[in-house]
Structure formats: structure tokens, C-alpha cells
PDB file of N, CA, C and O in Angstrom:
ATOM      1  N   UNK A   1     111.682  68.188 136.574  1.00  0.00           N
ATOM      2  CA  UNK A   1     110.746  69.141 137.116  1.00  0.00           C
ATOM      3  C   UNK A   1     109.424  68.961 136.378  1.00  0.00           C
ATOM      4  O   UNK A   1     109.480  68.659 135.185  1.00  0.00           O
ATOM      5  N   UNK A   2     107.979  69.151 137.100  1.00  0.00           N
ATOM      6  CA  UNK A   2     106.907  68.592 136.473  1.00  0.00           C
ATOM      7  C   UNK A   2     105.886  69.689 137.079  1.00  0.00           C
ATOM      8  O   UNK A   2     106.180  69.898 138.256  1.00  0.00           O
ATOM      9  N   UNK A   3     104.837  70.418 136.672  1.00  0.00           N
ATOM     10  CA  UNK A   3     103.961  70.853 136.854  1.00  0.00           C
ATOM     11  C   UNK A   3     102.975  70.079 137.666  1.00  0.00           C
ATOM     12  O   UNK A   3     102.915  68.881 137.388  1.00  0.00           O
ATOM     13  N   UNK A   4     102.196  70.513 138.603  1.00  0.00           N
ATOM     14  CA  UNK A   4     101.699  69.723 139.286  1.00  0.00           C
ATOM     15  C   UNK A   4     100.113  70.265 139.127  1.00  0.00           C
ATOM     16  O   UNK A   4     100.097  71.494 139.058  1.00  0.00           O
ATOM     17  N   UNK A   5      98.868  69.697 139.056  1.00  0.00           N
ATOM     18  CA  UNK A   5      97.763  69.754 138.896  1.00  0.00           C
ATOM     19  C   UNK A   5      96.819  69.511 139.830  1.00  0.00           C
ATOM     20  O   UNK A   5      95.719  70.060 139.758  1.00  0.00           O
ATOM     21  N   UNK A   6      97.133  68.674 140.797  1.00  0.00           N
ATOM     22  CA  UNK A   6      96.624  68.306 142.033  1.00  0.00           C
ATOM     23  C   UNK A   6      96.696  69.427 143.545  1.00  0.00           C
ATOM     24  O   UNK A   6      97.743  69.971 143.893  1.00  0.00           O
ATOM     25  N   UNK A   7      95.432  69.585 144.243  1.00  0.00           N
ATOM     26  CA  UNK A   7      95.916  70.939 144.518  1.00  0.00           C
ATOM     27  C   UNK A   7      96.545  70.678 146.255  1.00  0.00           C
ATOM     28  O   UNK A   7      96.731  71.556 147.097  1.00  0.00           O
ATOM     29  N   UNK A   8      96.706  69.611 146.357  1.00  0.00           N
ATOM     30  CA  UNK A   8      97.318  68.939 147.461  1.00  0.00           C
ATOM     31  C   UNK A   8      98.704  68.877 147.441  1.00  0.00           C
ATOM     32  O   UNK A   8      99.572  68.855 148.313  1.00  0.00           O
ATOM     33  N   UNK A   9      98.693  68.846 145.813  1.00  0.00           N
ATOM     34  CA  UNK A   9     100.408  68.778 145.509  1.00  0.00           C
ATOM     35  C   UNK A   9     101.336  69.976 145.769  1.00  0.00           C
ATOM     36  O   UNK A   9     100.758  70.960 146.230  1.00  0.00           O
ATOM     37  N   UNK A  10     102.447  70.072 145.597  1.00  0.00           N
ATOM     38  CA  UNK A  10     103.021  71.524 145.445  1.00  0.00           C
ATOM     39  C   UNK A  10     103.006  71.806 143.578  1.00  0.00           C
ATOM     40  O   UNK A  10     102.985  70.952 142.692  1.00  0.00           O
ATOM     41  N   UNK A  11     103.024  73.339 143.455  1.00  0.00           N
ATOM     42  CA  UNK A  11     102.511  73.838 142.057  1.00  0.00           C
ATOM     43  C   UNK A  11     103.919  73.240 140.833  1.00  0.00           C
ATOM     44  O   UNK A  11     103.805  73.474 139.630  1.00  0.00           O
ATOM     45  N   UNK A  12     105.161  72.478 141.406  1.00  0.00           N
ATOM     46  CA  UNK A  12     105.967  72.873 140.823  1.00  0.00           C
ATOM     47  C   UNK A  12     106.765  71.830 141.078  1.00  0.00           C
ATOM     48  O   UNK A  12     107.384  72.165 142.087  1.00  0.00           O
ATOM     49  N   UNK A  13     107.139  70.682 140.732  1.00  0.00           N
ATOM     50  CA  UNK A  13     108.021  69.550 141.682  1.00  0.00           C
ATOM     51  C   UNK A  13     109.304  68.983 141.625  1.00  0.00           C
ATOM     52  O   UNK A  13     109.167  67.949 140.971  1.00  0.00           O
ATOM     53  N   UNK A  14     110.147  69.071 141.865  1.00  0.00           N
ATOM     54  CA  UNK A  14     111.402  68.703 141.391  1.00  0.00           C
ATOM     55  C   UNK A  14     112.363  68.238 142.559  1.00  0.00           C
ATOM     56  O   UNK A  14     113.015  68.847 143.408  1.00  0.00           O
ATOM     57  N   UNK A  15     112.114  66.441 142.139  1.00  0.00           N
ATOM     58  CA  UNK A  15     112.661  65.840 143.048  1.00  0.00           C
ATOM     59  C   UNK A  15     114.342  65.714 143.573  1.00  0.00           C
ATOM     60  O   UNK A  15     114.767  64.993 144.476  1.00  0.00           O
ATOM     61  N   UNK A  16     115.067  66.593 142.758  1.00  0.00           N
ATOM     62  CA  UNK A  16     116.310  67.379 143.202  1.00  0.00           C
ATOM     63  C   UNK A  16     116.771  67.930 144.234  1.00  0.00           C
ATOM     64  O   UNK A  16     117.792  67.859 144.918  1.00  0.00           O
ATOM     65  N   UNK A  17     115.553  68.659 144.212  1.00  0.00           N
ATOM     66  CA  UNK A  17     115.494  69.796 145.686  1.00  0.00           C
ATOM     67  C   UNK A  17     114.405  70.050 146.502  1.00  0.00           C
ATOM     68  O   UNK A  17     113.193  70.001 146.288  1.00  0.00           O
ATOM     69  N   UNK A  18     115.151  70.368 147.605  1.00  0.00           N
ATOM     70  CA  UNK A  18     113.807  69.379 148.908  1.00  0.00           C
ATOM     71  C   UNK A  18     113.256  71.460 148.838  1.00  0.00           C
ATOM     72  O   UNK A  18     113.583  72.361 149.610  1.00  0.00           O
ATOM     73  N   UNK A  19     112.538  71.497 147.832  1.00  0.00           N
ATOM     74  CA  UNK A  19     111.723  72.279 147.864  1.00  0.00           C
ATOM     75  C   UNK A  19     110.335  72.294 147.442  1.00  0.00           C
ATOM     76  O   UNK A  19     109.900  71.795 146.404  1.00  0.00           O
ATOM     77  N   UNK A  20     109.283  73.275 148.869  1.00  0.00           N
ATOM     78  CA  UNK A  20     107.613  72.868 148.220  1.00  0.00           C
ATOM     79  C   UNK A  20     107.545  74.248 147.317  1.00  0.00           C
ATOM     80  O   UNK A  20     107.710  75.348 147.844  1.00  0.00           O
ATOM     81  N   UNK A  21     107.318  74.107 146.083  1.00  0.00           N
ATOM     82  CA  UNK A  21     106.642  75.396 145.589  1.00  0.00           C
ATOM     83  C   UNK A  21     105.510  75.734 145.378  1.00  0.00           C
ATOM     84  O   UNK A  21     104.795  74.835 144.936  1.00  0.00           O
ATOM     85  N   UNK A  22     104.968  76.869 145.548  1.00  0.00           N
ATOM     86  CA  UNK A  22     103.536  77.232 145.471  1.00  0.00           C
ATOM     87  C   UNK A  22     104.132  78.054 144.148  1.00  0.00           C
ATOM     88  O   UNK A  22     105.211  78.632 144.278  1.00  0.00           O
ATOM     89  N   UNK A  23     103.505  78.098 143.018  1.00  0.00           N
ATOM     90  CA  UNK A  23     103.938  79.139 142.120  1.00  0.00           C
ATOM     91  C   UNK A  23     102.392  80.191 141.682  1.00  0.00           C
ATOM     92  O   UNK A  23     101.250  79.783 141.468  1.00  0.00           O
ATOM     93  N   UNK A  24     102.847  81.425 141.667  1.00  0.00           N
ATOM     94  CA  UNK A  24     101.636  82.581 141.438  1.00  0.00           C
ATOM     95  C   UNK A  24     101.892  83.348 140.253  1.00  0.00           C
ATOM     96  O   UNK A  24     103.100  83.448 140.034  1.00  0.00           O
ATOM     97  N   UNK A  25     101.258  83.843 139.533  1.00  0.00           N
ATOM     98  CA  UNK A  25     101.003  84.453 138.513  1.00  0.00           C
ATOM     99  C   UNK A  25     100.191  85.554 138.265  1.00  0.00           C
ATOM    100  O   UNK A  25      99.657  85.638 137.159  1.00  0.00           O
ATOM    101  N   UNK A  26      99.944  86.699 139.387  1.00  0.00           N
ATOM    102  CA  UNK A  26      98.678  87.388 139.146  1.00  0.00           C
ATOM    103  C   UNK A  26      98.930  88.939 139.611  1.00  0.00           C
ATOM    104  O   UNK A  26     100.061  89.349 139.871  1.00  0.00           O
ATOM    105  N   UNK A  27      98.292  89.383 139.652  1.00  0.00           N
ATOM    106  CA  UNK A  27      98.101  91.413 139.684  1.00  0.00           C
ATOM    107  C   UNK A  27      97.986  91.392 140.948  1.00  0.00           C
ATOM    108  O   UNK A  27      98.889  91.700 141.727  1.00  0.00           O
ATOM    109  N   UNK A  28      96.891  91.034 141.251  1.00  0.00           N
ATOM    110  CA  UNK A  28      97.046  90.801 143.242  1.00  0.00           C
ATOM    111  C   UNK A  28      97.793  89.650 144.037  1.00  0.00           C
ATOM    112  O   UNK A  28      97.839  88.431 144.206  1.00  0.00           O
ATOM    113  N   UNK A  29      98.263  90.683 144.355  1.00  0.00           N
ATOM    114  CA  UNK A  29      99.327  89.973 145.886  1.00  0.00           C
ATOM    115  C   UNK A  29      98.465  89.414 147.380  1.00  0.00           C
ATOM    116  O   UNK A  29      97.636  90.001 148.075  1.00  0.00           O
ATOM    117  N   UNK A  30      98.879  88.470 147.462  1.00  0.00           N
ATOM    118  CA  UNK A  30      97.941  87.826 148.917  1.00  0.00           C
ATOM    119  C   UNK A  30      99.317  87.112 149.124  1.00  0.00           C
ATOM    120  O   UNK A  30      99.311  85.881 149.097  1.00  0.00           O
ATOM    121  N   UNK A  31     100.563  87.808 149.339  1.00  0.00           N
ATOM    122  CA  UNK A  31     102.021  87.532 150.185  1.00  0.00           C
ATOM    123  C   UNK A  31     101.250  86.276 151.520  1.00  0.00           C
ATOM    124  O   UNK A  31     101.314  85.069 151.283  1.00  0.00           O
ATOM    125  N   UNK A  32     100.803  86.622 152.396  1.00  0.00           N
ATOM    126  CA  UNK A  32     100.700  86.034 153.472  1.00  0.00           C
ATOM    127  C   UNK A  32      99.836  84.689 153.351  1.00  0.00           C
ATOM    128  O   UNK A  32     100.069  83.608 153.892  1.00  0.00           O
ATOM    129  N   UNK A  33      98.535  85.116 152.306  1.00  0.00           N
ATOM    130  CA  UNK A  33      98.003  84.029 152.369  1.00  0.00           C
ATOM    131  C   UNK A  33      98.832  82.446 151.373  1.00  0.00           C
ATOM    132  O   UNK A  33      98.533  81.254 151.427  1.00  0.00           O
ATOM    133  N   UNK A  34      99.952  83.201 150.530  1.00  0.00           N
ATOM    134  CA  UNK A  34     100.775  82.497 149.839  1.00  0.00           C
ATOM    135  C   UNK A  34     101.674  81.934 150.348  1.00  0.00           C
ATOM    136  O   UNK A  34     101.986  80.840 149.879  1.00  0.00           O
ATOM    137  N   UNK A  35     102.372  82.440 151.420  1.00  0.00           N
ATOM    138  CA  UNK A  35     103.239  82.084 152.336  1.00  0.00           C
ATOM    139  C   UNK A  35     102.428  80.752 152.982  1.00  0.00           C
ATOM    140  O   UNK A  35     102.658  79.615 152.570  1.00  0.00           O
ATOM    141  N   UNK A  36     101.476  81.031 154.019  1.00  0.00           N
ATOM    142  CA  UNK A  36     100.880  79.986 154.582  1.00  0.00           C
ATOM    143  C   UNK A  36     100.666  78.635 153.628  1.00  0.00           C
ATOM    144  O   UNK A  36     101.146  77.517 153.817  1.00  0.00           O
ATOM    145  N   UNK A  37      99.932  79.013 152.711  1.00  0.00           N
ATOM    146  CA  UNK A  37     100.063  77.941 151.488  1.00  0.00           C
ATOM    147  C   UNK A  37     100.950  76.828 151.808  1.00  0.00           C
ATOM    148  O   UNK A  37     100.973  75.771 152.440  1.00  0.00           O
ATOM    149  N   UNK A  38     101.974  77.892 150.751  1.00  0.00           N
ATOM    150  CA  UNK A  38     103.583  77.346 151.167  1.00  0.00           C
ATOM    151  C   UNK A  38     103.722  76.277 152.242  1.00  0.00           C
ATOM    152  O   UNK A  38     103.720  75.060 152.055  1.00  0.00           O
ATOM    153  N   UNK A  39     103.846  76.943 153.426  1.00  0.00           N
ATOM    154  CA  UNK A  39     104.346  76.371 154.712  1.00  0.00           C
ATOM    155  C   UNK A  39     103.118  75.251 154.945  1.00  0.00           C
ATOM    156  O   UNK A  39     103.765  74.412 155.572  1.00  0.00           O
ATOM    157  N   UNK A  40     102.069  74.819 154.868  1.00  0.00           N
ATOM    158  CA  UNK A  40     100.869  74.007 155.198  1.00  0.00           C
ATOM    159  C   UNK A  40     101.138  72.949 154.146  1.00  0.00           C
ATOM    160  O   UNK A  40     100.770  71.842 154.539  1.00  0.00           O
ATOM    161  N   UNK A  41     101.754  72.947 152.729  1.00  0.00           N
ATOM    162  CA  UNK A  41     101.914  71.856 152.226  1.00  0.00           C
ATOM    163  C   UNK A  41     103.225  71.379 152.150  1.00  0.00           C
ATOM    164  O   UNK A  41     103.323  70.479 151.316  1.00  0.00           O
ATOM    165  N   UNK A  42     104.267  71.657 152.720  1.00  0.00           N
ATOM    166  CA  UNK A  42     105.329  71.529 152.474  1.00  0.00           C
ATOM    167  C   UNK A  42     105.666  70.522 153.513  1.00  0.00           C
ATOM    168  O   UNK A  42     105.009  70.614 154.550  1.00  0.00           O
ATOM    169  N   UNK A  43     106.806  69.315 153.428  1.00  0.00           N
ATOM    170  CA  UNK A  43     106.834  68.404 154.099  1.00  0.00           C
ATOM    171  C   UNK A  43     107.967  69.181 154.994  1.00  0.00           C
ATOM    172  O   UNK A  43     108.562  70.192 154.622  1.00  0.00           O
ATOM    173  N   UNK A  44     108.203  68.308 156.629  1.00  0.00           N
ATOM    174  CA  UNK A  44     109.300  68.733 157.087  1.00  0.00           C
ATOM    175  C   UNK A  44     110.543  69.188 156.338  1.00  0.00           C
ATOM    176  O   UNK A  44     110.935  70.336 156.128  1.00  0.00           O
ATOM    177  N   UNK A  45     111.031  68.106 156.012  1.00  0.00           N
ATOM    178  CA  UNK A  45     112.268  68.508 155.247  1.00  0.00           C
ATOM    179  C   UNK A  45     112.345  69.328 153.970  1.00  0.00           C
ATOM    180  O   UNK A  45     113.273  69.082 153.200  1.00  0.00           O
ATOM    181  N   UNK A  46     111.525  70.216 153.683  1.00  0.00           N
ATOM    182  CA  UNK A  46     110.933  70.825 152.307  1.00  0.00           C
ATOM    183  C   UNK A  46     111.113  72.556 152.922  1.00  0.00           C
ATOM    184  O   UNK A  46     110.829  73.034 154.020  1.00  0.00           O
ATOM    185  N   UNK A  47     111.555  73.023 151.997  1.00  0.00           N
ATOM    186  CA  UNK A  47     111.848  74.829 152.160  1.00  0.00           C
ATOM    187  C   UNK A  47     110.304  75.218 151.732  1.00  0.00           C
ATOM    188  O   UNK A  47     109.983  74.777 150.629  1.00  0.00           O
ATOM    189  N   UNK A  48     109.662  75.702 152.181  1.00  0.00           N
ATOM    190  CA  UNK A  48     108.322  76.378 151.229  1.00  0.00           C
ATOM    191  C   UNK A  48     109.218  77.345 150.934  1.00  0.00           C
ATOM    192  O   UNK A  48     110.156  77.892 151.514  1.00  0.00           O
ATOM    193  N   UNK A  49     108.456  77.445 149.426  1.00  0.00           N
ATOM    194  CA  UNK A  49     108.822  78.515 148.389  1.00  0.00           C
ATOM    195  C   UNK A  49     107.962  79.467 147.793  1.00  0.00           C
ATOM    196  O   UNK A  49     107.673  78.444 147.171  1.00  0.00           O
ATOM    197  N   UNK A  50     107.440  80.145 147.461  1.00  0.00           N
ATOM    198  CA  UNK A  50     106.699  80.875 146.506  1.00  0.00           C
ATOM    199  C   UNK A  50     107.560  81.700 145.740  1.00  0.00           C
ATOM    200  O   UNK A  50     108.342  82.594 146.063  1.00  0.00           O
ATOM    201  N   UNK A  51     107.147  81.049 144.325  1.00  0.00           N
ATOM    202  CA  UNK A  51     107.430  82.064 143.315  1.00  0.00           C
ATOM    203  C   UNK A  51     106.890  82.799 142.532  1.00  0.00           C
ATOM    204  O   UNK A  51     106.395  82.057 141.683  1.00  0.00           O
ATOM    205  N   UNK A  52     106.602  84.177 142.205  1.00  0.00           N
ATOM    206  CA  UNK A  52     105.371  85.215 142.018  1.00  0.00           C
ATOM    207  C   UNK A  52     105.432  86.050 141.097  1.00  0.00           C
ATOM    208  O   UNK A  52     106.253  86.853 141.540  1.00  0.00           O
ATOM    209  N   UNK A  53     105.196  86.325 140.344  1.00  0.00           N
ATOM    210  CA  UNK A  53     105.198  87.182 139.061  1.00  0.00           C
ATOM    211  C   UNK A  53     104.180  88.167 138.467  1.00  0.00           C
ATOM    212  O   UNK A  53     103.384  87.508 137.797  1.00  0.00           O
ATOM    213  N   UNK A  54     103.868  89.518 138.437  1.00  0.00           N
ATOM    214  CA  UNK A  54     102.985  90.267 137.566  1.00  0.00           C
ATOM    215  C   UNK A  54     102.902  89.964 136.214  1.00  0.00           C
ATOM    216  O   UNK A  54     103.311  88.823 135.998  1.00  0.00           O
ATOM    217  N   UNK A  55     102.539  90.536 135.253  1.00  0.00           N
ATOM    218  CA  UNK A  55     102.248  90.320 133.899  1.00  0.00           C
ATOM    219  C   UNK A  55     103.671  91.188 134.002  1.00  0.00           C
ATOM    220  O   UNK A  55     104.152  91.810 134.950  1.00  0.00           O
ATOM    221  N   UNK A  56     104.234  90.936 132.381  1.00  0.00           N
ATOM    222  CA  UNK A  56     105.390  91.512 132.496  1.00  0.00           C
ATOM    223  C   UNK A  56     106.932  91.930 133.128  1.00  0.00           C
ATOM    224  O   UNK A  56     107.931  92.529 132.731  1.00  0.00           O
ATOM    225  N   UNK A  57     106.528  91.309 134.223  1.00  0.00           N
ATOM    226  CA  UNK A  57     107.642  91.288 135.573  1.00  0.00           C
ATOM    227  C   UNK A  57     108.157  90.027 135.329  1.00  0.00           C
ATOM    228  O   UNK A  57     107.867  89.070 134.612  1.00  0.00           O
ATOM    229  N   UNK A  58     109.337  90.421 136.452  1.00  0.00           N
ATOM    230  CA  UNK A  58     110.904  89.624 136.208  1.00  0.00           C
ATOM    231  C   UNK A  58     110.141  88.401 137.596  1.00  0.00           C
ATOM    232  O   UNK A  58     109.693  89.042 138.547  1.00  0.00           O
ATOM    233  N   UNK A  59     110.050  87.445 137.682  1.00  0.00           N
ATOM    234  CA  UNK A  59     109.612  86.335 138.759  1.00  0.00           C
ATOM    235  C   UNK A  59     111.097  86.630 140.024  1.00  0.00           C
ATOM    236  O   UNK A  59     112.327  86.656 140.008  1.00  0.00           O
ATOM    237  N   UNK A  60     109.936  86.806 141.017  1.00  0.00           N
ATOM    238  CA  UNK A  60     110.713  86.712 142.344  1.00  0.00           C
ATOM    239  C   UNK A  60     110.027  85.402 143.389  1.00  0.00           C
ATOM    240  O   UNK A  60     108.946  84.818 143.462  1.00  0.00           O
ATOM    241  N   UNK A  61     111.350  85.355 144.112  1.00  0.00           N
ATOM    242  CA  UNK A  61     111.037  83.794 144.993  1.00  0.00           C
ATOM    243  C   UNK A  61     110.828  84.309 146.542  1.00  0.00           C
ATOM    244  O   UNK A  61     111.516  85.303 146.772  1.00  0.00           O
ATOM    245  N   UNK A  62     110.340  84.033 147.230  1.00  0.00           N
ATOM    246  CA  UNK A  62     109.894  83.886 148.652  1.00  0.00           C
ATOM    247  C   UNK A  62     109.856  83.184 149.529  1.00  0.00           C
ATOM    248  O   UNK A  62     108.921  82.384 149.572  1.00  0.00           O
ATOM    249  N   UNK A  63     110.817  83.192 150.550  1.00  0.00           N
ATOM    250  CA  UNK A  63     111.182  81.813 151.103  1.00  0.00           C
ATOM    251  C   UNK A  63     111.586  82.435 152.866  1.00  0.00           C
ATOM    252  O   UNK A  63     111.694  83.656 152.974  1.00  0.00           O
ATOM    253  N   UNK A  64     111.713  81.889 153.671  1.00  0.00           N
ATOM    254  CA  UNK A  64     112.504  82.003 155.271  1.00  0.00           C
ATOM    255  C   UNK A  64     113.587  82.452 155.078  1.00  0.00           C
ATOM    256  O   UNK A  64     114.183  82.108 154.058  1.00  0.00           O
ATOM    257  N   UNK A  65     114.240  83.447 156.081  1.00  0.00           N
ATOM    258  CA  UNK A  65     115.058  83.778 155.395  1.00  0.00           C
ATOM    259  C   UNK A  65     116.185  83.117 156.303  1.00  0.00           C
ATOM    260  O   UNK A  65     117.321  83.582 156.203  1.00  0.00           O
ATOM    261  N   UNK A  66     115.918  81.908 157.311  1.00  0.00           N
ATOM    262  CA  UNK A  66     116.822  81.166 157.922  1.00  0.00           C
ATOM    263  C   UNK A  66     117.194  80.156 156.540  1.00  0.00           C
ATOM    264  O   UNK A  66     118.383  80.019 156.253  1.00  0.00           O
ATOM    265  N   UNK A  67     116.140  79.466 155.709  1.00  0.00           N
ATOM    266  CA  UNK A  67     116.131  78.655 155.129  1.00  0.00           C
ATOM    267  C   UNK A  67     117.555  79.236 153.412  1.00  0.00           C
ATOM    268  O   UNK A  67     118.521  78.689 152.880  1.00  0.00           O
ATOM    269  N   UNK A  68     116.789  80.588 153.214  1.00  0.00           N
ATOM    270  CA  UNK A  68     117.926  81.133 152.413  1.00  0.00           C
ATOM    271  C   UNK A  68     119.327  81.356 152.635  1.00  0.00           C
ATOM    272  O   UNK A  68     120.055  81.136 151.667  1.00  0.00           O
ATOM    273  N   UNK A  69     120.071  81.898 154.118  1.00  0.00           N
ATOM    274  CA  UNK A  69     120.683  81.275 154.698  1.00  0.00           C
ATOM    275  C   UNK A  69     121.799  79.908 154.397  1.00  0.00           C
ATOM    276  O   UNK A  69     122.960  79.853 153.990  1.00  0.00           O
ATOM    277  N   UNK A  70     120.879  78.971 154.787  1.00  0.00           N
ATOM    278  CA  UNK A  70     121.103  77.512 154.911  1.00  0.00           C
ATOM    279  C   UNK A  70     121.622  77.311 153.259  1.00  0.00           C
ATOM    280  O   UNK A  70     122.461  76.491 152.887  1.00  0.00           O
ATOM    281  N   UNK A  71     121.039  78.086 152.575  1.00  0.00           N
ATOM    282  CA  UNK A  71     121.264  77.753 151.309  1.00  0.00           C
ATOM    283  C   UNK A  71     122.563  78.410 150.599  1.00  0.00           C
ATOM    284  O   UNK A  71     123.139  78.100 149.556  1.00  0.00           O
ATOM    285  N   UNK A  72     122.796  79.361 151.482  1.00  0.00           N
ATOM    286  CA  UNK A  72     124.005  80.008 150.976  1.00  0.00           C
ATOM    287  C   UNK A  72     124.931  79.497 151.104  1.00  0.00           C
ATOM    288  O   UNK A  72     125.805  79.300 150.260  1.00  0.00           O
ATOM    289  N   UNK A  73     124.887  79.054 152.675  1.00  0.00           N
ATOM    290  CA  UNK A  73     125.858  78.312 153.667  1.00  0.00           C
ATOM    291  C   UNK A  73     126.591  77.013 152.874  1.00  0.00           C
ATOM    292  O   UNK A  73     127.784  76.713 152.911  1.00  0.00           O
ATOM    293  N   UNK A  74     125.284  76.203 151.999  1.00  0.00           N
ATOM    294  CA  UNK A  74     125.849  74.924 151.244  1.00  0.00           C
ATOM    295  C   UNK A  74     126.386  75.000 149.862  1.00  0.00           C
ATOM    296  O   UNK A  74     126.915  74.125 149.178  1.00  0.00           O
ATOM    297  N   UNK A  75     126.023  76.763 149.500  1.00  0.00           N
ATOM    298  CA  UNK A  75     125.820  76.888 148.005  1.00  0.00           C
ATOM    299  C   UNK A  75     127.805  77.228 147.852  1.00  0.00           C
ATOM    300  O   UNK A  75     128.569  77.559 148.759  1.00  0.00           O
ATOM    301  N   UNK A  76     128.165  76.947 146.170  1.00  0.00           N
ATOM    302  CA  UNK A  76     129.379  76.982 146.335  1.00  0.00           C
ATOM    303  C   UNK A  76     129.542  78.831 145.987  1.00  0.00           C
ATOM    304  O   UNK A  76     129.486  79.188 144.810  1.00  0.00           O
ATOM    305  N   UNK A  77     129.698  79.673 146.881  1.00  0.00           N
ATOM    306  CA  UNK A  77     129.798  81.468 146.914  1.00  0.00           C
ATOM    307  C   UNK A  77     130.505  81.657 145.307  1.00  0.00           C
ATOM    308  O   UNK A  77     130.003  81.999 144.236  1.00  0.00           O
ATOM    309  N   UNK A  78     132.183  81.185 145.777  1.00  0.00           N
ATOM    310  CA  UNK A  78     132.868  81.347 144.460  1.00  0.00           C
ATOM    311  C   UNK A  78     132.252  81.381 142.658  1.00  0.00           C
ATOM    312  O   UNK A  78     132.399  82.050 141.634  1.00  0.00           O
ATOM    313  N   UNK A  79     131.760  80.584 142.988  1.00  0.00           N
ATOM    314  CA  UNK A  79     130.903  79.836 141.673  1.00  0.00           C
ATOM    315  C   UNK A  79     130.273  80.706 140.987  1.00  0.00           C
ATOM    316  O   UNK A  79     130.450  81.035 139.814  1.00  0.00           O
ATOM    317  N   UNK A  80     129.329  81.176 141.944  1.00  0.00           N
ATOM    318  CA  UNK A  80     128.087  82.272 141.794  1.00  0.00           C
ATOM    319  C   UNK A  80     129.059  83.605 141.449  1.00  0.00           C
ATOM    320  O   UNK A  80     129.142  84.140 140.344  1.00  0.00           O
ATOM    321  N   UNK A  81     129.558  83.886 142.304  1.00  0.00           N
ATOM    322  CA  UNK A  81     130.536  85.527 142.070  1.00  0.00           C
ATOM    323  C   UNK A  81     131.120  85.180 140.589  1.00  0.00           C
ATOM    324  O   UNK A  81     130.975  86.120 139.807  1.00  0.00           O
ATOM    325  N   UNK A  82     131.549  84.393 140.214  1.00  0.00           N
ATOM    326  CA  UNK A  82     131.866  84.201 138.750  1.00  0.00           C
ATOM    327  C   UNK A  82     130.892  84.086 137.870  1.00  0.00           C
ATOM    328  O   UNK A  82     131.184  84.594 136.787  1.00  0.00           O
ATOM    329  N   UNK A  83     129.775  83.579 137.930  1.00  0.00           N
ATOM    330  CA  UNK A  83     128.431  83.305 137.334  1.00  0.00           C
ATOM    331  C   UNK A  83     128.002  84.859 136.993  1.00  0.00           C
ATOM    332  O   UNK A  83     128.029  85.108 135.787  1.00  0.00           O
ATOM    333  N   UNK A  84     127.715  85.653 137.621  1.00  0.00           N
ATOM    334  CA  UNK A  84     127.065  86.999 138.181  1.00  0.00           C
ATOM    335  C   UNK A  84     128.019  87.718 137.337  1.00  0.00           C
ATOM    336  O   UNK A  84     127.606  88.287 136.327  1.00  0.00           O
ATOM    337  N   UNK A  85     129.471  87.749 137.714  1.00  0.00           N
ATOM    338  CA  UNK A  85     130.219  89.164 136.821  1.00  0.00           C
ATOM    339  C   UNK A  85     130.178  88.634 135.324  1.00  0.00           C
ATOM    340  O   UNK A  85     130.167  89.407 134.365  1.00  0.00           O
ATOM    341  N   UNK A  86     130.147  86.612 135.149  1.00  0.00           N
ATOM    342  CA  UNK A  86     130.359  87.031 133.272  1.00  0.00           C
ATOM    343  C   UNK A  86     129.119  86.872 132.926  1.00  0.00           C
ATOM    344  O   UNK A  86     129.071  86.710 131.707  1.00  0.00           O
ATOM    345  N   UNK A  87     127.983  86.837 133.459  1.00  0.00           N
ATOM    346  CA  UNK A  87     126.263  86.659 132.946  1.00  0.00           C
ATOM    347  C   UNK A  87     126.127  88.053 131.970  1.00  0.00           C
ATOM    348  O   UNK A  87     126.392  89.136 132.491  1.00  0.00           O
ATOM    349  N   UNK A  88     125.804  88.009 130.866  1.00  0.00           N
ATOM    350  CA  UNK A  88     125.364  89.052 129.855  1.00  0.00           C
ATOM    351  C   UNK A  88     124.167  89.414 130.471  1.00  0.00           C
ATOM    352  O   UNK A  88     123.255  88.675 130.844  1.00  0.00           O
ATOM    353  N   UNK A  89     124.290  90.983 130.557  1.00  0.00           N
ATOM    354  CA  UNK A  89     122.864  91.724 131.066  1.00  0.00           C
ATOM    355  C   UNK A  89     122.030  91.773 129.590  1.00  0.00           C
ATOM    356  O   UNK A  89     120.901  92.260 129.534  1.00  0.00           O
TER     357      UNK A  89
END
């Protein structure tokens, strides 16, 4: 995974997963204009993503929610339900 500097690029790159990220960091929210972002640089086969954070806040992700979905559909469920009950709060 590599930070990206180029503003053509996506903010965030990781050739793992066919995901474009736009990543945000700020007090004001522009959801829609971030979304579009997203979706305008992202290749076909690429989920646009945005991931968004206040000062102090926990980072949340933003994505289609056909595409989240799709992701569940491949993701292994079991795995996660075990992940989740022994994760230390």
C-alpha cells in the first residue's frame, strides 16, 4: 500500500484490491462531491471508496452499497463473526 501524490492518482493504492480510494481528513463534509471524486477516477473494475475522518474520530469508509454487498458475498462471514466476538474493545 503506497500513498499517492499525483492528483490523477487514487489517494491510497494497493495493488491487492481492486479498490480506488479517495482518502479525506477534514471538519467539512462535501459527501457528494467526494463520492463523485471517487467514482470519476476509479477504473471499471475498481470499487470507489472514500475514506473520511474528523479530527479525533474513528475513520469511516464509503462505498455502493451493491459493491459492499459483492464484498460480503466473497468475504469469508465465519471468519469475521469470530474476528468481531474475540477483538478486545
Amino acid at each position: 500500500m503506497q500513498s499517492q501524490q499525483n492528483h490523477n492518482a487514487a489517494d491510497v493504492e494497493c495493488k491487492a484490491l481492486p479498490i480506488h480510494w479517495e482518502v479525506k481528513r477534514t471538519e467539512k463534509v462535501s459527501l457528494h462531491d467526494w463520492i463523485a471524486q471517487a467514482k470519476g477516477g476509479a477504473k471499471d473494475e475498481e470499487i470507489p471508496v472514500v475514506a473520511w475522518r474528523k479530527n479525533n474520530a474513528p475513520w469511516y469508509a464509503i462505498l455502493p452499497l451493491d459493491d459492499l454487498i459483492e464484498i460480503l458475498q466473497c468475504a469469508d462471514i465465519e471468519a469475521l463473526r469470530i474476528r468481531k466476538t474475540t477483538k478486545p474493545k
